[in-house]
N, C-alpha and C positions, 0 to 999 in steps of 0.2 A: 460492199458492206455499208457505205454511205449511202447507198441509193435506197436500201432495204430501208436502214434507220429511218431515215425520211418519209417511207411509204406509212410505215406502221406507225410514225408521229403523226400523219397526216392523218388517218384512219381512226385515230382515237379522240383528235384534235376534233373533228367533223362530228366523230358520238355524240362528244362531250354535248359542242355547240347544237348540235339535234334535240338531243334528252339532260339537260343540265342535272337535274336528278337522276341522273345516273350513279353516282356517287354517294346518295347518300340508303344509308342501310332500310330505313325505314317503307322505303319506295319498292325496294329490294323484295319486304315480307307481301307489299302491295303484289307483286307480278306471280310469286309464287302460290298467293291468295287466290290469286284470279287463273291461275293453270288449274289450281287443286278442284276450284267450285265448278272452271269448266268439264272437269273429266268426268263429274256429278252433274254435267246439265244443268249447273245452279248458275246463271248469271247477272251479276253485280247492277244495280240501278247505273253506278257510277259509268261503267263499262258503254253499258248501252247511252248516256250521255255523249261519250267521247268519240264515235263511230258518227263519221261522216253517212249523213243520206243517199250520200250518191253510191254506195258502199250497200246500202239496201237494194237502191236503183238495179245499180248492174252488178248483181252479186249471182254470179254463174259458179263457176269453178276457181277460187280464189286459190292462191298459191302461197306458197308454206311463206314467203318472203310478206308477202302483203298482211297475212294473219300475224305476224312478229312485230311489223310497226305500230299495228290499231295498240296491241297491246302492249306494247312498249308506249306509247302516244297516251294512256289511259293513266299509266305507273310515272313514268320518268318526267315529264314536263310541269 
């Protein structure tokens, strides 16, 4: 039980220090902003700021993991 506790302090601990805006609600309405205007094809100047070039570069088959952080990385930081 101690180990678990650990794991999932650790894991949130690591979030936090990734996206410090995580917490806060406002960033919150940002992420759901930018899912809503993606589903509509509409994407955000912002958006497209925050997206590495190298991410244009070699942008093949990108995986559900790597599309989660650009936009996590656009909202939370």
């Amino acid at each position: 039980m101690r180990s678990f506790f650990l794991l999932v302090l650790g894991i949130f601990t690591g979030i936090y220090l990734s996206w410090p805006g995580i917490i806060n609600s406002k960033n919150w309405k940002c992420l759901f902003k930018i899912i809503e205007k993606s589903s509509e094809d509409e994407i955000s100047f912002k958006t497209v700021l925050e997206i590495s070039p190298s991410y244009f570069i070699k942008s093949r088959n990108r995986k559900m993991p790597s599309k989660i952080r650009i936009i996590a990385d656009a909202c939370f930081r």
